[in-house]
Every structure is written in structure tokens, then in C-alpha cells.
N, C-alpha and C positions, 0 to 999 in steps of 0.2 A: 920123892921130891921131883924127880926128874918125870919122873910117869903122870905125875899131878899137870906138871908145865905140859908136856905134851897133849894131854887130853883138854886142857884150855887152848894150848895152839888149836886141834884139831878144831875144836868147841867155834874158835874163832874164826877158822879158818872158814868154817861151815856156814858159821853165822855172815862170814864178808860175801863167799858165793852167794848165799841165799838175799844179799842185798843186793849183789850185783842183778843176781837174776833178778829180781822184785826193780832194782831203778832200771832194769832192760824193758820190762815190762812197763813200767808206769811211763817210760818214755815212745816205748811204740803208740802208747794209747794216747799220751800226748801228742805225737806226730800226726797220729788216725783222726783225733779230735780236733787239734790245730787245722787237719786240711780238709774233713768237712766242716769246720767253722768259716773256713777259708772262702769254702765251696759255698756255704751259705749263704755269707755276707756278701759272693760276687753276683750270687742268686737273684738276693735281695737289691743288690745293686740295681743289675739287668731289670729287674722287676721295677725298681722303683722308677728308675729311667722309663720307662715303656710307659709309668704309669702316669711319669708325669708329660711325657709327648702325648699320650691321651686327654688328658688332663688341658695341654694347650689346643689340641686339636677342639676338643670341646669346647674351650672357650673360646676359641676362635670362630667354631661354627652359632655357637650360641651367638654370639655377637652378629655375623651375620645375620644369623636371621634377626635379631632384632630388628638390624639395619632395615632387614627386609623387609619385617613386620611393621619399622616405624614411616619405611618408605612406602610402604602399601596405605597406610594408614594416613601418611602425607595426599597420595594422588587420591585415597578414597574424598577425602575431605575438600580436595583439589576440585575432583571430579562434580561433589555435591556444592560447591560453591560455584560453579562452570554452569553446572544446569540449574542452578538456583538465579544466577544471572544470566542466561539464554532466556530462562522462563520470562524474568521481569523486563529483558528486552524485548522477546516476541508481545510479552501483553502491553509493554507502550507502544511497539510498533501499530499493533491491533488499534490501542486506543488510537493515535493517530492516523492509520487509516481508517476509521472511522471517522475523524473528524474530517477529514477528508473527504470519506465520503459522502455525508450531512452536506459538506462547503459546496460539492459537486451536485448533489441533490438540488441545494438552492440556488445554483447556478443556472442546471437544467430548468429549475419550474422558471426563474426568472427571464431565460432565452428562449423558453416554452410562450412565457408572455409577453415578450418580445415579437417573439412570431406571430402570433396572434395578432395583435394587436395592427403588424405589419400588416397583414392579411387582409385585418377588418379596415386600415386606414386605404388601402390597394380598391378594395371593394367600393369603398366609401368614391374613392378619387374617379373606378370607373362607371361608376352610377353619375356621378356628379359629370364627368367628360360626356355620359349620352344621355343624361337632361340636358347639359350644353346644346351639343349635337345638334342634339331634337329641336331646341329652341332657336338654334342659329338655322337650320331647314324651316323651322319654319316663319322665322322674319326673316330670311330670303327670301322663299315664297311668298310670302305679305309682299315684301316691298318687290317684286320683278315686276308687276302691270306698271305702276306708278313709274319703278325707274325705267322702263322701256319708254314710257309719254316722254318723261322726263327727257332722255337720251334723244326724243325723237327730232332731228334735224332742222322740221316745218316749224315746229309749236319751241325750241328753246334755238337760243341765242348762241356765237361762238363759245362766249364767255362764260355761260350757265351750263355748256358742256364742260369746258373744262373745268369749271369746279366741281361740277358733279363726279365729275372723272376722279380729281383730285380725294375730295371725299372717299371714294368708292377705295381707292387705292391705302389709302391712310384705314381704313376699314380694313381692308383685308391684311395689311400689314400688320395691325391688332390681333387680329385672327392669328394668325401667322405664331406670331410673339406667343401667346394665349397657349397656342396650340406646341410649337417648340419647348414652351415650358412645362405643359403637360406630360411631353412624352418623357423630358430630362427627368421629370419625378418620379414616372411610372420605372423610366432605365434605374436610377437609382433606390426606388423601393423594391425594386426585381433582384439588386444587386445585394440589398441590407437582410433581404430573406436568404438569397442564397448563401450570404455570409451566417447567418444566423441558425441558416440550418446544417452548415458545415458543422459551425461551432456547439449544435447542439449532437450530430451525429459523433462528433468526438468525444463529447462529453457520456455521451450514452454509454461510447467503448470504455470509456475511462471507466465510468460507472460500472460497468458488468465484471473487468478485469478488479478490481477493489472488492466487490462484492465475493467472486472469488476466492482473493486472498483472505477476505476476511472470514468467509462461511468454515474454513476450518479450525481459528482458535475460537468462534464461536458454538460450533459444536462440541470441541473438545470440555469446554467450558460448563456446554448443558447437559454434555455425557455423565459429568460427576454431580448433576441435579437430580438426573434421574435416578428411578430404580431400576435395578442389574434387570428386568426380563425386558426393560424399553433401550438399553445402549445399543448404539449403530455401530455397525462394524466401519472400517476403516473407509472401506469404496462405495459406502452410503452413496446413493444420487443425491445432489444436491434440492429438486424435488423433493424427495423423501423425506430428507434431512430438515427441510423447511417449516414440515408442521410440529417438529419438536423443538422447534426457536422459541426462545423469552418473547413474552405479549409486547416488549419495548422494540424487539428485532422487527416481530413480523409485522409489528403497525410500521415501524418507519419503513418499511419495506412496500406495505403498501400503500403507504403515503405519498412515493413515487410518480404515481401517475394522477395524483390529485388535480391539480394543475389542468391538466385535458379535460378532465368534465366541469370544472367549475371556471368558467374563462369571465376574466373582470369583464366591465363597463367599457364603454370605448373612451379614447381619453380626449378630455375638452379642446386641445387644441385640433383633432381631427376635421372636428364640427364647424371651428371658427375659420380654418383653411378652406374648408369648402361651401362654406358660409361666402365668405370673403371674396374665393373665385365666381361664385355664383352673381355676388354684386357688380362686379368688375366688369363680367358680360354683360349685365343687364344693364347697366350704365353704358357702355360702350355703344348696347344695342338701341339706349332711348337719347341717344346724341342727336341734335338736330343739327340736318344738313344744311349747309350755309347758299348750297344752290337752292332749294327747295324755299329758305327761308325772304332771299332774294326777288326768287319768282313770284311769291304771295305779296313782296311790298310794289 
């Protein structure tokens, strides 16, 4: 009985060791597993931390560049609506100086026929001052015999001198008059041409400075008309450039100097002014003298 208990103690005793040993064990391997699970999960920590600073960094950057992309994509549209309205301003400017320079065009042929006209009436007045001339030498010379008898001492009376005198006097003071008024026309048609050709010399510059400014958005314009082997390069001479203009450009271009070969009619009042002075002398000149008229009664 006793040897039975004993070898159940021992039995037991065997069996407690061999649990102790086994929970020594099962507990190392729990402590080994616990602190690489430990080690794991602080792994997976670090990791996921990193992953997710990555994670903001990208969306951070990503964002950026959108920003980037959406600001690039603002100033592209910026930029294309900048030079979309440059464009339609340089081509109203264009359109404008052109009407400009059409208005200037008509200006020039109009003070072109201003001039002219000035010219041909200048002409008119000193043709019409040396038929005068002419016609006043020579009914001076008609009348010197006559007024010499006349004037002569023996054959007229105090009286019939002095009216002749008077006459004669009142005559040349017409003259005078006649002749004062001639030269105030001639100074003041002298004056309206040089005004006229100031005003067309300025015009001319205006003209050529417009022409100019215009000849490059009008080229730019006939550049995309043409076909690629006819485009001018940028420093085209203007020359050059000229005979690839639209049939619209290079007529009004040569329409310019129309004007100088085809000069109007001269204008009716020219004719009736020197009409008019022509009467004036001739009347003056067929006045009868009151001595003269005296002596015959």
C-alpha cells in the first residue's frame, strides 16, 4: 500500500515537473512571441506612420500641382484671351487708321485742288494785271499828244488846266486804287498757297507715317492669304511688300496721286472777278474828261 502511494507520489511528482517544465516553456515562447508581436505591431506602427506622412506629402504635392496645373491653365487661357484682344484691338486700330487714312487721302486731293485752283486763279489775275498793264500803256500813250495840246499854256485856259489837272489826278488815283487792290490779292493769294501747301506738306507726312503703321497689319494679314513659298519675312522692304497687297490696298494706294493728273475746270467765279476788273478799267478808261468835254462846247 505504501509502495503503491509512493510510486503515485513519485508518478506525480514527475508529472508536476514535467508541467512545470512544459508551462516554463510555453511561457518563454509566449514572452519570445509577445515581444515580436510587440516588435511587430511597433514595426507596423513606424510603418504605417511613414506611410501615412507619405500619403499627406502626396496629397499635398498632388494638390499643388494641380494648383499649378489649374494656374497654368488659368494664365494659358489669360494669355489666349490677352492676344485674342490685342489682335481685335490692333485690327480696329488698323481699321481706323485707315479711315484715317482714306479722310487724309481726301483731304490731300482736296488741298491738292485747292492749290491748283489757287494757282490757276494767281495765273488768271496776272495775265488779267498785264492785259491791264498793256492796255493802260497804251491809252496813256493814245492820250499823251492830246493831253500835251491839251495841258499847253497858249491854246487852254487857267481853268481847263485845272480841270484837266483834276481829271488826270482823280485818274491816276483809280489807278492807284486798281493797282493797291491787285497787289492785296496777289499778297493774299501768295499767302493761301503757302498756307495750302504747308497744309498739304503736312498732310503728305501724316500720310506716309499711317501708311507705315498700316503696311505691317496689312501684310501680316496677306501673309496668311498667301501660299507658304510667297510669305515675306519680317524686314520685307516695304517696296517689296507692296506688290503682294490686296487689289483694294494697291488701288487706293495708287489713287493717291490722282488728283495731280486730272486737275478740274477752273472755277466760275475766277472768270467773273477778272471779268469784272477788266470792266472796271475799261470804264474808267472810256470816262469822259470834263476839260476836254468843256473845250469842244
Amino acid at each position: 500500500m505504501t509502495a503503491t502511494v509512493e510510486e503515485q507520489l513519485r508518478w506525480l511528482e514527475e508529472q508536476r515537473k514535467e508541467l512545470l517544465e512544459v508551462n516554463k516553456q510555453w511561457d518563454h515562447q509566449y514572452r519570445n512571441m509577445k515581444l515580436r508581436c510587440e516588435r511587430k505591431i511597433t514595426e507596423m506602427k513606424v510603418k504605417l506612420q511613414a506611410a501615412e506622412n507619405n500619403l499627406r506629402k502626396l496629397s499635398k504635392e498632388t494638390k499643388r500641382l494641380q494648383d499649378l496645373v489649374q494656374e497654368r491653365e488659368t494664365e494659358r487661357h489669360l494669355d489666349h484671351a490677352k492676344e485674342r484682344e490685342w489682335e481685335e484691338q490692333q485690327d480696329l486700330e488698323a481699321e481706323q487708321r485707315g479711315r484715317e487714312l482714306q479722310q487724309m487721302r481726301k483731304q490731300n486731293w482736296l488741298l491738292q485742288e485747292e492749290n491748283a485752283s489757287s494757282i490757276r486763279s494767281n495765273q488768271c489775275y496776272q495775265q488779267e494785271i498785264s492785259r491791264l498793264n498793256k492796255v493802260l500803256s497804251e491809252s496813256l500813250k493814245g492820250q499823251t499828244p492830246s493831253s500835251q495840246e491839251q495841258l499847253d499854256p497858249q491854246s487852254c485856259s487857267p481853268e481847263e488846266m485845272r480841270t484837266q489837272i483834276e481829271v488826270l489826278q482823280q485818274q491816276v488815283q483809280i489807278y492807284e486804287e486798281d493797282f493797291k487792290k491787285e497787289r492785296a490779292d496777289r499778297e493774299r493769294l501768295s499767302a493761301e498757297k503757302e498756307g495750302l501747301q504747308k497744309a498739304n506738306d503736312r498732310l503728305r507726312w501724316q500720310l506716309s507715317g499711317l501708311s507705315c503703321q498700316i503696311l505691317p497689319s496689312s501684310r501680316r494679314e496677306v501673309r496668311h492669304q498667301l501660299p507658304p513659298h510667297l510669305h515675306l519675312s519680317p524686314c520685307a522692304n516695304c517696296a517689296f511688300a507692296a506688290r503682294y497687297l490686296e487689289p483694294s490696298t494697291e488701288a487706293a494706294t495708287r489713287g493717291v496721286w490722282r488728283p495731280q493728273q486730272h486737275q478740274p475746270a477752273d472755277p466760275p467765279d475766277v472768270h467773273q472777278k477778272a471779268n469784272g476788273r477788266a470792266v472796271k478799267k475799261e470804264i474808267s478808261l472810256k470816262k469822259p474828261r470834263p476839260g476836254s468835254e468843256r473845250h469842244a462846247d
